[in-house]
N, C-alpha and C positions, 0 to 999 in steps of 0.2 A: 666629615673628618671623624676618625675614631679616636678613642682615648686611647694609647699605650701606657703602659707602667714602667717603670723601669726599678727595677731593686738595685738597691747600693751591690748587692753581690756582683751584677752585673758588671763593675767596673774592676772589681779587688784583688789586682794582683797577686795578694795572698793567698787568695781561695781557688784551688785547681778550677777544669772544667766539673767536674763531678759534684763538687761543691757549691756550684753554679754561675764560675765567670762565665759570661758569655761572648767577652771582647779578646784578640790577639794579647797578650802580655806587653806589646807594644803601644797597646792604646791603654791598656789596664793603670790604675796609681794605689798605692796602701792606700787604703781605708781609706774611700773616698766617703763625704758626709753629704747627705740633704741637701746644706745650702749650695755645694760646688755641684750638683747636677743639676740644679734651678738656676744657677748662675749662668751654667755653660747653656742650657735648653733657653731659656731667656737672650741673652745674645745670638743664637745663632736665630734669631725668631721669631721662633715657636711659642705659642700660649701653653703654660706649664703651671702645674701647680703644687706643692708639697702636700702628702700626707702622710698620715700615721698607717701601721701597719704592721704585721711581723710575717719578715718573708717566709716560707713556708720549712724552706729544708733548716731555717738555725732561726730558731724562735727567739733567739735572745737577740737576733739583728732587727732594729725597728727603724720603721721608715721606708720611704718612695717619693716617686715624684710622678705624676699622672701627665702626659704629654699628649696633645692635638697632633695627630700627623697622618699624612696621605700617603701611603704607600709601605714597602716593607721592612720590619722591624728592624733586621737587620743592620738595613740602610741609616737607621735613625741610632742606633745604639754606636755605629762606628765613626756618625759623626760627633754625638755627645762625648764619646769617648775621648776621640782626638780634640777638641774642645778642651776636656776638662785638665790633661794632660798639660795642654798649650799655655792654660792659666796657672797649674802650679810652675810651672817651668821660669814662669816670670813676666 
């Protein structure tokens, strides 16, 4: 298994593609935190773990979450996604 990363941008509605969402706007939530991708990557799972970090394109954004997974990124970011969604939603 590899480690994936996943940065909080990855989810942020907020932040265009350019910016560096990588998820549809439909899987996307404001300002998702650390513990709701560990929470979501933990349920669906997956061994995950939190860490520090500053994503590369907005150094003032800190944080990740390091993810075990077999196969493509992709694949894993639009299930986190729809995950993380599903638990703010209620």
């Amino acid at each position: 298994m590899k480690q994936l990363v996943l940065w909080l941008a990855y989810f942020d509605a907020t932040k265009s593609r350019r910016e560096g969402r990588r998820v549809r706007l439909d899987l996307a939530v404001r300002k998702p935190t650390v513990e709701e991708l560990l929470a979501a990557a933990k349920s669906l799972g997956l061994s995950a773990k939190a860490m520090d970090g500053s994503y590369p394109r907005d150094f003032w954004e800190r944080g990740r979450v390091a993810v075990s997974w077999e196969g493509k990124k992709y694949a894993l970011l639009k299930r986190v996604g729809a995950e993380v969604r599903k638990r703010r939603a209620g």
